[in-house]
mmCIF file of the N, C-alpha and C atoms, coordinates in Angstrom:
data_MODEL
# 
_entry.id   MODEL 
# 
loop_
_atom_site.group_PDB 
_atom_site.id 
_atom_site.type_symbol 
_atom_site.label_atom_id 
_atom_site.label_alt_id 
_atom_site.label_comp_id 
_atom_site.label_asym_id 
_atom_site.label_entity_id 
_atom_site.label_seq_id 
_atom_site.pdbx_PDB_ins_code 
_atom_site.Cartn_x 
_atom_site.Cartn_y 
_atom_site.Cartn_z 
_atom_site.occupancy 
_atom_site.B_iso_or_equiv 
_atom_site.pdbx_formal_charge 
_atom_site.auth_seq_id 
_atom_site.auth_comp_id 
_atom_site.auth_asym_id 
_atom_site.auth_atom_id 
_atom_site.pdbx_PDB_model_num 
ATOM 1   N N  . UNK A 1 1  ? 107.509 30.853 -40.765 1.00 0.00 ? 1  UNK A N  1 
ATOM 2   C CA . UNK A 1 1  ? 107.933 32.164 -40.345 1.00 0.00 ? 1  UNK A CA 1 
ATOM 3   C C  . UNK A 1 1  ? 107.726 32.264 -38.837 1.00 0.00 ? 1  UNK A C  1 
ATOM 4   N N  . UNK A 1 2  ? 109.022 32.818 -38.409 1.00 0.00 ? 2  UNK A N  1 
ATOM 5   C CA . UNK A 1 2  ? 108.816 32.701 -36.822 1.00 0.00 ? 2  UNK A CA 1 
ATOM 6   C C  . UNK A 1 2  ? 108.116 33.983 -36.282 1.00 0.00 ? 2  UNK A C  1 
ATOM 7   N N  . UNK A 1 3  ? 107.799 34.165 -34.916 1.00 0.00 ? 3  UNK A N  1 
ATOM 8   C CA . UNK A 1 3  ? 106.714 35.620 -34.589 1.00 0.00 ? 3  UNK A CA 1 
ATOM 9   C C  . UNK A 1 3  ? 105.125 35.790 -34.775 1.00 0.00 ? 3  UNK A C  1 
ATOM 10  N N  . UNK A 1 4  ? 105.019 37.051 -35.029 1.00 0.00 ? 4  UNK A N  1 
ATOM 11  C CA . UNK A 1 4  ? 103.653 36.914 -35.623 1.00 0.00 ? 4  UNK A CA 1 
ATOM 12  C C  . UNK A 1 4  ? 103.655 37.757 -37.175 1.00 0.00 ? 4  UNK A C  1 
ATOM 13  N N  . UNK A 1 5  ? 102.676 37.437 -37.681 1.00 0.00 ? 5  UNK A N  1 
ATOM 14  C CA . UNK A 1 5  ? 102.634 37.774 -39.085 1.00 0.00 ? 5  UNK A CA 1 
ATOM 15  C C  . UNK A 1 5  ? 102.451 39.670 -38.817 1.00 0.00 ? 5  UNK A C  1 
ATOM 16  N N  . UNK A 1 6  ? 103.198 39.998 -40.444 1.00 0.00 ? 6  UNK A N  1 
ATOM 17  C CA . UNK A 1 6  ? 102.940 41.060 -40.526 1.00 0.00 ? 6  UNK A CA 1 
ATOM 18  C C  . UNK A 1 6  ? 102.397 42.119 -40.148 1.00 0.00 ? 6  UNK A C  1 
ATOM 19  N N  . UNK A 1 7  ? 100.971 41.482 -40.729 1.00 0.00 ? 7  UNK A N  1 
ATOM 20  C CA . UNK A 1 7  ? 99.899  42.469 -40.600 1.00 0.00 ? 7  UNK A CA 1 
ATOM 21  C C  . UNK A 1 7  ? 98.903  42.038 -39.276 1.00 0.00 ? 7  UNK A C  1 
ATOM 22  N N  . UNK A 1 8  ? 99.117  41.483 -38.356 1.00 0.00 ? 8  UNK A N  1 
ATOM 23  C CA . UNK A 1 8  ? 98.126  40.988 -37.065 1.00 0.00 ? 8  UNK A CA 1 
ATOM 24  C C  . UNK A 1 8  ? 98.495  42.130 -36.163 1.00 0.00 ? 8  UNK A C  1 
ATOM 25  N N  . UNK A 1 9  ? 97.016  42.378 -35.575 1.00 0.00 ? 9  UNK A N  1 
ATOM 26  C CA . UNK A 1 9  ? 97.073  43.787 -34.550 1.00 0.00 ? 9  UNK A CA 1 
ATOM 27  C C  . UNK A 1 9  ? 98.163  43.432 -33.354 1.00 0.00 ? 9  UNK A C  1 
ATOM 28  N N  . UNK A 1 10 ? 98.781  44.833 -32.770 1.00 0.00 ? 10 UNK A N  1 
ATOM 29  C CA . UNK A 1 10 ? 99.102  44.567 -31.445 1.00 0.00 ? 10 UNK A CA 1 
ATOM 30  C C  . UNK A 1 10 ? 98.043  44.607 -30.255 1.00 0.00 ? 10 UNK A C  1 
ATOM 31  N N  . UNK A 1 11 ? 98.413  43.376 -29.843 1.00 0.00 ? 11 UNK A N  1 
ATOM 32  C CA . UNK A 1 11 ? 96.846  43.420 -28.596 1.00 0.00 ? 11 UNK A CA 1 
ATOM 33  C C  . UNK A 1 11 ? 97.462  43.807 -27.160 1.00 0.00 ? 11 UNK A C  1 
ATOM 34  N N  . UNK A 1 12 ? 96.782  43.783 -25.894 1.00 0.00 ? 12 UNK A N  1 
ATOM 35  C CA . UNK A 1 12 ? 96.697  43.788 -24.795 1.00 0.00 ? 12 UNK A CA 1 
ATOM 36  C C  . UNK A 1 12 ? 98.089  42.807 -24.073 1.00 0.00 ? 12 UNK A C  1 
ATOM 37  N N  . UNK A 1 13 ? 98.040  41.749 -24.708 1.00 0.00 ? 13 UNK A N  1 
ATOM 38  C CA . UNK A 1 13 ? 98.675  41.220 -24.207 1.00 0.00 ? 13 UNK A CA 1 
ATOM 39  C C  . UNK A 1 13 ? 99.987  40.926 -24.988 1.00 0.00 ? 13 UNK A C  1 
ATOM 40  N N  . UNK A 1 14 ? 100.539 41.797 -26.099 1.00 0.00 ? 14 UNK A N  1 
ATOM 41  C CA . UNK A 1 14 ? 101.740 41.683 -26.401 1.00 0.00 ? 14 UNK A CA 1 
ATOM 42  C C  . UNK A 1 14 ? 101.876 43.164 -26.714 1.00 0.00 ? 14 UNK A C  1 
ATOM 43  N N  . UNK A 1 15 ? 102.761 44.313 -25.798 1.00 0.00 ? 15 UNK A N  1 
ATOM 44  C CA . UNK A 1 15 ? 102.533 45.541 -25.178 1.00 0.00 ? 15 UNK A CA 1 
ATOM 45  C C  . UNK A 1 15 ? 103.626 46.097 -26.644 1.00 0.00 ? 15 UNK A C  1 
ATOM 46  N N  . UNK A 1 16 ? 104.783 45.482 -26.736 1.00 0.00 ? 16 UNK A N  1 
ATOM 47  C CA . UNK A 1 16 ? 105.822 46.153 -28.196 1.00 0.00 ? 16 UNK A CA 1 
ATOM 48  C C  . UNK A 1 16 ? 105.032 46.119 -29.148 1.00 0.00 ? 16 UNK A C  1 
ATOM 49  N N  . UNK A 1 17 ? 105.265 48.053 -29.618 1.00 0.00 ? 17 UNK A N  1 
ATOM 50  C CA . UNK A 1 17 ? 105.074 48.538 -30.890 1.00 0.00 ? 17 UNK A CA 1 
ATOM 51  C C  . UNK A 1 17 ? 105.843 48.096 -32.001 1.00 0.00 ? 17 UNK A C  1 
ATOM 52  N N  . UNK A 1 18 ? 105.041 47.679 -33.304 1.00 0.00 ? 18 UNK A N  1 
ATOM 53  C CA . UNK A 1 18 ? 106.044 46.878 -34.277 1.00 0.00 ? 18 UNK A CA 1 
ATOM 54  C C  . UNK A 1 18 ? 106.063 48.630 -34.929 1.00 0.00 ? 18 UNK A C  1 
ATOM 55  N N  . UNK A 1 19 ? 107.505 48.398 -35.653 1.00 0.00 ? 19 UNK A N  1 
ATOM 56  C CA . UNK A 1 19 ? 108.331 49.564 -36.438 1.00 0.00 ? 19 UNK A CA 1 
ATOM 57  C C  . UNK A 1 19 ? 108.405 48.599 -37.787 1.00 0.00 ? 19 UNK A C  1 
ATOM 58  N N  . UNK A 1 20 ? 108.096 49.027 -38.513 1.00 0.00 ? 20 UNK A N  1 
ATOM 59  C CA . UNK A 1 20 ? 108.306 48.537 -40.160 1.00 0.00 ? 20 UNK A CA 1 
ATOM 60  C C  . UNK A 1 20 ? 109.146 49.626 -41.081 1.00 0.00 ? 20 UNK A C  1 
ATOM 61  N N  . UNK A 1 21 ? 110.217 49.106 -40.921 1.00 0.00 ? 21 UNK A N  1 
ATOM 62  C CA . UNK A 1 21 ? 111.620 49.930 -41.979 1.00 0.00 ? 21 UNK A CA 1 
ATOM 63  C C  . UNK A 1 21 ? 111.149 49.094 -43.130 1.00 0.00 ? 21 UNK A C  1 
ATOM 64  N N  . UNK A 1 22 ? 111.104 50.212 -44.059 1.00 0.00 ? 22 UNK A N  1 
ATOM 65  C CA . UNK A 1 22 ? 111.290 50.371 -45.653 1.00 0.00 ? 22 UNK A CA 1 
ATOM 66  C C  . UNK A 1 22 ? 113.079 50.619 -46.183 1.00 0.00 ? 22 UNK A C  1 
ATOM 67  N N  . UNK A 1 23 ? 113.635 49.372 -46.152 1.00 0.00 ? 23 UNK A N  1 
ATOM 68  C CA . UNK A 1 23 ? 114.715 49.355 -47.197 1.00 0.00 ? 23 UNK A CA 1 
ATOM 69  C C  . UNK A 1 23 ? 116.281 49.176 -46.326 1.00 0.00 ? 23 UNK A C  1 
ATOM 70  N N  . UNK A 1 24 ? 116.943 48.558 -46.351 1.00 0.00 ? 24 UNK A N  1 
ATOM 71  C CA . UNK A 1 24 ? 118.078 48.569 -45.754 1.00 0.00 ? 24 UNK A CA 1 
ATOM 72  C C  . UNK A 1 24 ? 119.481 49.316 -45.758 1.00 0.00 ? 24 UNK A C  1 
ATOM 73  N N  . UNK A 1 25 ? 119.391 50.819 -46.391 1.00 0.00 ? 25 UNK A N  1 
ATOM 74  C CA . UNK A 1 25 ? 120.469 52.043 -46.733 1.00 0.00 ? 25 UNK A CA 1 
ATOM 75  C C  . UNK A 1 25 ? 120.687 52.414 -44.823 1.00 0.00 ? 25 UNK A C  1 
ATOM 76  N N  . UNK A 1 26 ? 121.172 53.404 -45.359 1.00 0.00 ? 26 UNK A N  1 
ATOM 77  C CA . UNK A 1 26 ? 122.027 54.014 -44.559 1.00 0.00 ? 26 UNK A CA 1 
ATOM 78  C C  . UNK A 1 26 ? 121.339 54.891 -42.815 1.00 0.00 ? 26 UNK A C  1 
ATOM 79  N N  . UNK A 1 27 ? 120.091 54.845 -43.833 1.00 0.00 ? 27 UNK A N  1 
ATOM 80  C CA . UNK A 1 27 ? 119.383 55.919 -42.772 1.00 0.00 ? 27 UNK A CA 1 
ATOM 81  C C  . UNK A 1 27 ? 118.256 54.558 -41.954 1.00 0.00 ? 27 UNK A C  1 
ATOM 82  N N  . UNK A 1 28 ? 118.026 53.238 -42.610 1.00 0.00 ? 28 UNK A N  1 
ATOM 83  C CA . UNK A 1 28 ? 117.199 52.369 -41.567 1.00 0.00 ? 28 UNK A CA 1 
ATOM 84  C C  . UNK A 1 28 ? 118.468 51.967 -40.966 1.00 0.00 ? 28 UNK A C  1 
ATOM 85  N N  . UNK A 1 29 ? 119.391 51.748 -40.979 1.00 0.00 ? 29 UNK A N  1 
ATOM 86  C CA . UNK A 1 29 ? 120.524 50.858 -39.990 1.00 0.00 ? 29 UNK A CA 1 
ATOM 87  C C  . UNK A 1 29 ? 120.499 51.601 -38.895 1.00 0.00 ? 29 UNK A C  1 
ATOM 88  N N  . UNK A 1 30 ? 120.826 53.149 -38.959 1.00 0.00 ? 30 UNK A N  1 
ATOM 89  C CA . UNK A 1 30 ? 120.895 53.887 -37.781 1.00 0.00 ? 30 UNK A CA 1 
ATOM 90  C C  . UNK A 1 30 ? 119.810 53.544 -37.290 1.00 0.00 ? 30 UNK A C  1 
ATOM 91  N N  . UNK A 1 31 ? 118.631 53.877 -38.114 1.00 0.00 ? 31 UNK A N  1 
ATOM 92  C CA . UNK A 1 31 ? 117.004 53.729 -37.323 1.00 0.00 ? 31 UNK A CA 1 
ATOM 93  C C  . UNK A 1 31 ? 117.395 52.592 -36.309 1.00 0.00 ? 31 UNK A C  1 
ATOM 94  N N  . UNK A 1 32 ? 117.713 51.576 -36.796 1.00 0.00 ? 32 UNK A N  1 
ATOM 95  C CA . UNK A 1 32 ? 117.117 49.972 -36.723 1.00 0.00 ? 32 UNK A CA 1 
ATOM 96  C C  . UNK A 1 32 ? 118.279 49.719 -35.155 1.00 0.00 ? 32 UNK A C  1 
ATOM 97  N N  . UNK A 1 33 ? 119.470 50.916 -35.384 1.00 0.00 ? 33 UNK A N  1 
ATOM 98  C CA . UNK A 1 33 ? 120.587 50.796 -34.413 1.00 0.00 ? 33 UNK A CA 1 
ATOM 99  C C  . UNK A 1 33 ? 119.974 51.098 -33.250 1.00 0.00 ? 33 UNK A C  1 
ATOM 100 N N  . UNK A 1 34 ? 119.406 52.419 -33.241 1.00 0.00 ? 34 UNK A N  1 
ATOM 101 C CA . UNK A 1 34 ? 119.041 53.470 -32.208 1.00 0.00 ? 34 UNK A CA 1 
ATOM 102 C C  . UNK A 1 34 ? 117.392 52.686 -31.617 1.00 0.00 ? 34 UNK A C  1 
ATOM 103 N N  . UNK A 1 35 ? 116.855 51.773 -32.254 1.00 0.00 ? 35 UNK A N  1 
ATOM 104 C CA . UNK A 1 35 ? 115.525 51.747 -31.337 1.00 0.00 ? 35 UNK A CA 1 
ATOM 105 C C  . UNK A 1 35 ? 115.375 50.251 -30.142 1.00 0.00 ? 35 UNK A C  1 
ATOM 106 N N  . UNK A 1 36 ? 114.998 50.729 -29.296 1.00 0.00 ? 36 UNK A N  1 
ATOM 107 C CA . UNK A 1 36 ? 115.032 49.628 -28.123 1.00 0.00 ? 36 UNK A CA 1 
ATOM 108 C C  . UNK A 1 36 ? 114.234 48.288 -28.682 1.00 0.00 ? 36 UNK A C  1 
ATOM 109 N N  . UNK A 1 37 ? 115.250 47.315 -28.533 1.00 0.00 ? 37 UNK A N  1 
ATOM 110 C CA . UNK A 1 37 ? 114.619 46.014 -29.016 1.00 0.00 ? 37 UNK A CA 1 
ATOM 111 C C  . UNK A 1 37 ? 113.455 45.646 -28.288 1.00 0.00 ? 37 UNK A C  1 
ATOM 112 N N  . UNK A 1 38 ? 113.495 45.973 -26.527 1.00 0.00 ? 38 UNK A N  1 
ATOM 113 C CA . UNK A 1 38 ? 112.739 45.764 -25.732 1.00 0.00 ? 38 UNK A CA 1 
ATOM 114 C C  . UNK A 1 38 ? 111.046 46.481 -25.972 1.00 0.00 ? 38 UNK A C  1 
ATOM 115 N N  . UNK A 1 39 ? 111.377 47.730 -26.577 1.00 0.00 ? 39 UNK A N  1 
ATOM 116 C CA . UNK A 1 39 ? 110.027 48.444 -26.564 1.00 0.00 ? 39 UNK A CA 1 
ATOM 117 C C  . UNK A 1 39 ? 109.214 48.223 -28.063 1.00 0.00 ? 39 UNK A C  1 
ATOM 118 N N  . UNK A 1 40 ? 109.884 47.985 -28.973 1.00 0.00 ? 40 UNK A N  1 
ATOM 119 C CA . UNK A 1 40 ? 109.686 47.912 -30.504 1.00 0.00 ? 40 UNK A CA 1 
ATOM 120 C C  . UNK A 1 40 ? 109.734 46.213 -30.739 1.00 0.00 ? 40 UNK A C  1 
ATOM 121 N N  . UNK A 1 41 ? 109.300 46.270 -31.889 1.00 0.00 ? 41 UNK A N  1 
ATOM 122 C CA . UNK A 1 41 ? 109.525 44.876 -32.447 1.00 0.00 ? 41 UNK A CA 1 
ATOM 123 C C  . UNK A 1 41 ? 109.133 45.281 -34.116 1.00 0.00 ? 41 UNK A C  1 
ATOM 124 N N  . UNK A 1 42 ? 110.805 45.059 -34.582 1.00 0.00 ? 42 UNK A N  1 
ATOM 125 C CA . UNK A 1 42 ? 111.523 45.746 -36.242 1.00 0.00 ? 42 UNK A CA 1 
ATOM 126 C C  . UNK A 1 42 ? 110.876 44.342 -36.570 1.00 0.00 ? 42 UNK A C  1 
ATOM 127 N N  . UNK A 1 43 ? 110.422 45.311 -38.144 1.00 0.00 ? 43 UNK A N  1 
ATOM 128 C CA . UNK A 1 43 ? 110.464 44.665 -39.267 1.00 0.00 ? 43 UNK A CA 1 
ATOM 129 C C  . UNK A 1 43 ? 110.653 45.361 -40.326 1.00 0.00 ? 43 UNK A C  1 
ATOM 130 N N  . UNK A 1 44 ? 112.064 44.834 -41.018 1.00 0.00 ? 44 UNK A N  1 
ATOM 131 C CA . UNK A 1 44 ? 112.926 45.209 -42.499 1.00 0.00 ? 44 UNK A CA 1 
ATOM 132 C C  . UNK A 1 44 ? 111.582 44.623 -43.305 1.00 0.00 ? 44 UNK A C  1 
ATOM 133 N N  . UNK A 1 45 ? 111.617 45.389 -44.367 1.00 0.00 ? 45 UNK A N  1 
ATOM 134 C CA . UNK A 1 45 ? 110.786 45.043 -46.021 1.00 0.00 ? 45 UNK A CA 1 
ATOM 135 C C  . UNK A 1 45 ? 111.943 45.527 -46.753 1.00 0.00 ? 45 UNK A C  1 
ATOM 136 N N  . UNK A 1 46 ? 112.575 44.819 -47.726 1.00 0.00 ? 46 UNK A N  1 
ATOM 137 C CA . UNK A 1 46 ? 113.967 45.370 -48.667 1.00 0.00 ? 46 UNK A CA 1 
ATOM 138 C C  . UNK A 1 46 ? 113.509 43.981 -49.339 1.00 0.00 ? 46 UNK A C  1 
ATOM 139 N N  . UNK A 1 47 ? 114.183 44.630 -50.598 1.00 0.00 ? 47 UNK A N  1 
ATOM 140 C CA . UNK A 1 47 ? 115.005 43.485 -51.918 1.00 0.00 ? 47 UNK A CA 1 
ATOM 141 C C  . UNK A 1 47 ? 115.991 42.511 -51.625 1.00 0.00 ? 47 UNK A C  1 
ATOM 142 N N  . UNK A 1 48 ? 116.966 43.839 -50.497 1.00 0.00 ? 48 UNK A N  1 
ATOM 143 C CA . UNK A 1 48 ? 118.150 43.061 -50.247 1.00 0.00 ? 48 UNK A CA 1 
ATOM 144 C C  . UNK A 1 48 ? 118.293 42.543 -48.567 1.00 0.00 ? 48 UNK A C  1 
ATOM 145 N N  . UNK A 1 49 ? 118.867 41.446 -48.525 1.00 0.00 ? 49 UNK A N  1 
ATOM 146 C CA . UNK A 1 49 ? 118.902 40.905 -46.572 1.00 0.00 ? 49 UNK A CA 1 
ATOM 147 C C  . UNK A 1 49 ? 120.569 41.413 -46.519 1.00 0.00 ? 49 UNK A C  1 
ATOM 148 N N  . UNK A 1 50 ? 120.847 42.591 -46.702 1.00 0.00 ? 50 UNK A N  1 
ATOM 149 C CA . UNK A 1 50 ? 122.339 42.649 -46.433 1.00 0.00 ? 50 UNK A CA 1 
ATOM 150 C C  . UNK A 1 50 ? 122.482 44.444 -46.610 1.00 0.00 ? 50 UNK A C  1 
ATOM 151 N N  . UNK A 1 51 ? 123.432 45.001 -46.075 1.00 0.00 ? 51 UNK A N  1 
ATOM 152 C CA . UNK A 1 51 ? 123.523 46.259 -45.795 1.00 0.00 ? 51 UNK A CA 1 
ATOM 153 C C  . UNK A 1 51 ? 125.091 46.295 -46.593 1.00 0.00 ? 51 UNK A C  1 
ATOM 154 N N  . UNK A 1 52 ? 125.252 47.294 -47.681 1.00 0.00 ? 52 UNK A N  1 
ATOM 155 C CA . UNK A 1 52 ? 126.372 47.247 -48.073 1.00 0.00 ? 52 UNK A CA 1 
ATOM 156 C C  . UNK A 1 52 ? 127.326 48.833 -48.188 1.00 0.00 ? 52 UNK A C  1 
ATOM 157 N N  . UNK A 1 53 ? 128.778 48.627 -48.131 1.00 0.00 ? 53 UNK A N  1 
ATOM 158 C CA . UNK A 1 53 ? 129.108 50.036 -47.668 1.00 0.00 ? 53 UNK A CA 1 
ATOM 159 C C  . UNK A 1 53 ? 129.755 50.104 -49.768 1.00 0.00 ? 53 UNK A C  1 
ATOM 160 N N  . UNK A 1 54 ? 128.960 50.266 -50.083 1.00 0.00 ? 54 UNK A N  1 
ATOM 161 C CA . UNK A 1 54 ? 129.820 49.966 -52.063 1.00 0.00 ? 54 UNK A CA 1 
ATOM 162 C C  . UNK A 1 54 ? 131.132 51.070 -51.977 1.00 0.00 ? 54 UNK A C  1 
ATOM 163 N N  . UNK A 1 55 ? 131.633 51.885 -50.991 1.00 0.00 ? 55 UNK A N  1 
ATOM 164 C CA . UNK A 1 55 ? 132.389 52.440 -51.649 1.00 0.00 ? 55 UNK A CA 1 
ATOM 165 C C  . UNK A 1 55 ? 133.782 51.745 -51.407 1.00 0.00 ? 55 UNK A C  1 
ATOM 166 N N  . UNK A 1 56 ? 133.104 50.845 -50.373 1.00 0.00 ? 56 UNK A N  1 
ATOM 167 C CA . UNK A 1 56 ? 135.072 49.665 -50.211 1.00 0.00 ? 56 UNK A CA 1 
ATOM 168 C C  . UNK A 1 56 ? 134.733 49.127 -50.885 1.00 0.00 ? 56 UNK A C  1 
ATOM 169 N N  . UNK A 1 57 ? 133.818 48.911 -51.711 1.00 0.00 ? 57 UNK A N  1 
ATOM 170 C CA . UNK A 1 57 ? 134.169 47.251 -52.838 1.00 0.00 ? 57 UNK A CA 1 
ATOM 171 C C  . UNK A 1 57 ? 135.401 47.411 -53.312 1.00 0.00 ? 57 UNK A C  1 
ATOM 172 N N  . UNK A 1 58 ? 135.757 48.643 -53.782 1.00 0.00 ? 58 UNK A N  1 
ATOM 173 C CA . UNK A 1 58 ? 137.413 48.440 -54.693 1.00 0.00 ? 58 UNK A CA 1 
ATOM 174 C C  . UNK A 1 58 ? 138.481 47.755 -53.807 1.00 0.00 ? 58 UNK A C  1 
ATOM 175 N N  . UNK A 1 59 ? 138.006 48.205 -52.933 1.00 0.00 ? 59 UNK A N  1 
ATOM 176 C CA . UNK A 1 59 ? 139.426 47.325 -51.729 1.00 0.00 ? 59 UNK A CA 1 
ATOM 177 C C  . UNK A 1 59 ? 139.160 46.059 -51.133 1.00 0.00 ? 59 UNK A C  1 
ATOM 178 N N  . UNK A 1 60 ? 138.044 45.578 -51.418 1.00 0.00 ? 60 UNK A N  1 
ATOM 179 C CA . UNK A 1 60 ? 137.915 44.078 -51.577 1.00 0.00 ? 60 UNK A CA 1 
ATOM 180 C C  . UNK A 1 60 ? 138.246 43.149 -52.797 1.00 0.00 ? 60 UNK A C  1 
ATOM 181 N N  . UNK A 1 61 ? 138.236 43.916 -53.816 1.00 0.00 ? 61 UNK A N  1 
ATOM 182 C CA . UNK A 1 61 ? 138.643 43.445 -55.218 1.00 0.00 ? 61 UNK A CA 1 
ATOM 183 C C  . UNK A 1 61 ? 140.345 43.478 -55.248 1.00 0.00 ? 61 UNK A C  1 
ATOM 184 N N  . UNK A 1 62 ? 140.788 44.386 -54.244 1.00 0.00 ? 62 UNK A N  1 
ATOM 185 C CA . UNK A 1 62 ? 142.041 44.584 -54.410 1.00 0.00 ? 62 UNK A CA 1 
ATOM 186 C C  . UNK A 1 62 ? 143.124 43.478 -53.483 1.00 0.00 ? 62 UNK A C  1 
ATOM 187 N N  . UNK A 1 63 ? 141.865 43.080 -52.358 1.00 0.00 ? 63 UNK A N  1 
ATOM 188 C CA . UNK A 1 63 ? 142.822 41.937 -51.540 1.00 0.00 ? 63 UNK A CA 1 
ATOM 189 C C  . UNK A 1 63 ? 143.019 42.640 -49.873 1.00 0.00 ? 63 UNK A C  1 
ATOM 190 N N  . UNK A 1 64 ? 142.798 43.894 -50.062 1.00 0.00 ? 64 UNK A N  1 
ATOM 191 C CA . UNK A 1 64 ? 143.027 45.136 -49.041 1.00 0.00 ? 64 UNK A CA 1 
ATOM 192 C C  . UNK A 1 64 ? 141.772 44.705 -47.918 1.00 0.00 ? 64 UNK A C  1 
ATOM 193 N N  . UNK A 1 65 ? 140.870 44.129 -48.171 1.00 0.00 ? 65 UNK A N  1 
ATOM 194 C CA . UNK A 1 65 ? 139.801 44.169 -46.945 1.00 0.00 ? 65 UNK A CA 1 
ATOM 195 C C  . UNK A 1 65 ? 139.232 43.242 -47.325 1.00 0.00 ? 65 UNK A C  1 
ATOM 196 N N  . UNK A 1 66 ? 138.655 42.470 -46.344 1.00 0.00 ? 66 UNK A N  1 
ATOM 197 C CA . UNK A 1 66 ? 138.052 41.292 -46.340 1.00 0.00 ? 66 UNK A CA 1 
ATOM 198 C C  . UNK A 1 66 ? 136.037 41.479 -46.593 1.00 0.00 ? 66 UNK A C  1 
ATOM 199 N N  . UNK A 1 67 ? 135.854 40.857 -47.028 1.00 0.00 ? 67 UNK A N  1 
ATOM 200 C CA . UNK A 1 67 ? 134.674 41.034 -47.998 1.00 0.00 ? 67 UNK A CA 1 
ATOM 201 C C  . UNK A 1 67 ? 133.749 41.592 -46.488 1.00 0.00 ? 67 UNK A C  1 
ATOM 202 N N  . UNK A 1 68 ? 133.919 40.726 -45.804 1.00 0.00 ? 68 UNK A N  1 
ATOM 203 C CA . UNK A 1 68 ? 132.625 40.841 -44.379 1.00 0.00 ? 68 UNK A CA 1 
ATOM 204 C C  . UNK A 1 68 ? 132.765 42.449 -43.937 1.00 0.00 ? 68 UNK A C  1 
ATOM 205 N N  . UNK A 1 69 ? 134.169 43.155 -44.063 1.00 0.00 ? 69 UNK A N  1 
ATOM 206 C CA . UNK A 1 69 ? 134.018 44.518 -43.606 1.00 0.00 ? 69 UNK A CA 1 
ATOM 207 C C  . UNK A 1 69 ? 132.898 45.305 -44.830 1.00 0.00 ? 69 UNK A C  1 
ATOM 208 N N  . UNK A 1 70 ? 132.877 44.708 -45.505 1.00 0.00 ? 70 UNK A N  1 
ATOM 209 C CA . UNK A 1 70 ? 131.706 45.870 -46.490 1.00 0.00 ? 70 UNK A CA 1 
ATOM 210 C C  . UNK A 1 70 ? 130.573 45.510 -46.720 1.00 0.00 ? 70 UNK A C  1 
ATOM 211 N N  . UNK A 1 71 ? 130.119 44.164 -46.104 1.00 0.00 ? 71 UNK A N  1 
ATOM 212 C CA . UNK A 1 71 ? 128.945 43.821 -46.350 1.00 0.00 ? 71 UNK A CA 1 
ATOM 213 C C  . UNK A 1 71 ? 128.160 43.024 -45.064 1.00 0.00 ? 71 UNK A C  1 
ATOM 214 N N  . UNK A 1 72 ? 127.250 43.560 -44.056 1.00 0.00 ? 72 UNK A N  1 
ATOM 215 C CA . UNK A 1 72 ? 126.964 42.555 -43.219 1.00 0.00 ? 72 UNK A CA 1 
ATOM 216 C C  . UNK A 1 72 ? 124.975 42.218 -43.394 1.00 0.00 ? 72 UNK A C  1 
ATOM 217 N N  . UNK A 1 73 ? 125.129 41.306 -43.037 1.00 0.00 ? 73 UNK A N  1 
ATOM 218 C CA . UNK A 1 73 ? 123.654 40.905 -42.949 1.00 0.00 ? 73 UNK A CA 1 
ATOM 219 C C  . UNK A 1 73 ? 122.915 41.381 -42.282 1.00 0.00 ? 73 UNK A C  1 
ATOM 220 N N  . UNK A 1 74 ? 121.488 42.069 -42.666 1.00 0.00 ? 74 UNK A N  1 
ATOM 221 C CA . UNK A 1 74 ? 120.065 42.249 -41.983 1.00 0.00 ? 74 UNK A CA 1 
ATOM 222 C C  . UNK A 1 74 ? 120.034 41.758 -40.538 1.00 0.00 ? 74 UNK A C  1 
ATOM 223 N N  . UNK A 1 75 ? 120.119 40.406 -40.829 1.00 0.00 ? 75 UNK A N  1 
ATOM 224 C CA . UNK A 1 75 ? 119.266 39.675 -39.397 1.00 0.00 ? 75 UNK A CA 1 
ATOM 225 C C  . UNK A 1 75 ? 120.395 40.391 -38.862 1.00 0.00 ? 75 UNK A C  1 
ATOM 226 N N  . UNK A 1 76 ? 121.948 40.837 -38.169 1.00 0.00 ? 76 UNK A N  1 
ATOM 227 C CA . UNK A 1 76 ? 122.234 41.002 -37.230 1.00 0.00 ? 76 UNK A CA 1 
ATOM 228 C C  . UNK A 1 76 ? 121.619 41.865 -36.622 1.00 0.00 ? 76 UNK A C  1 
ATOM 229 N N  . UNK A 1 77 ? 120.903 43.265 -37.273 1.00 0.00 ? 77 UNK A N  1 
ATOM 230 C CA . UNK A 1 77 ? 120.733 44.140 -36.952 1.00 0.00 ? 77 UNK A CA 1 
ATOM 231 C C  . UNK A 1 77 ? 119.610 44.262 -35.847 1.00 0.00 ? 77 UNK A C  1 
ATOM 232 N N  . UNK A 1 78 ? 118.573 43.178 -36.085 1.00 0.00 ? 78 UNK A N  1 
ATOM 233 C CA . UNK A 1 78 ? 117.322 43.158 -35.338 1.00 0.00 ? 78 UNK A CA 1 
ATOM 234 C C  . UNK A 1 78 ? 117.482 42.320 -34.140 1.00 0.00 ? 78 UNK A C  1 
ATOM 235 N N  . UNK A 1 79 ? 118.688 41.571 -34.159 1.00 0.00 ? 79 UNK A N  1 
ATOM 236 C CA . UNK A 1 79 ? 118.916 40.920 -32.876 1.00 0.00 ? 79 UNK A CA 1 
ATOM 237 C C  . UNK A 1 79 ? 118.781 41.627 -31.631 1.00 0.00 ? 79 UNK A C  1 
# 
């Protein structure tokens, strides 16, 4: 695992506050959108590593949208 673990204090000499999001819906993406990578340092806890919009699934089943518009991955978000 790359970084530092979880639960290890922030010290003196590494100044970013870690943010720990509970769950990957609708309301941590914005969170996870809106906070400065520079000042924070995110960490997702979820079931799932992927953010999904379920109400296009029908139009991915249908051929109408390509699967990646309704479903993107975690890690981009913390980049």
């Amino acid at each position: 695992m790359a970084g530092r673990p979880l639960l290890q204090p922030t010290t003196a000499a590494n100044q970013r506050q870690r943010v720990v999001v509970l769950g990957t819906g609708w309301a941590s993406r914005y969170l996870v959108d809106a906070l400065d990578k520079d000042k924070y340092e995110v960490r997702i806890v979820s079931p799932r590593n992927f953010f999904m919009f379920t109400p296009l699934l029908p139009s991915t089943a249908a051929g109408t949208l390509a699967p990646s518009s309704v479903c993107s991955p975690v890690r981009e978000l913390i980049r």
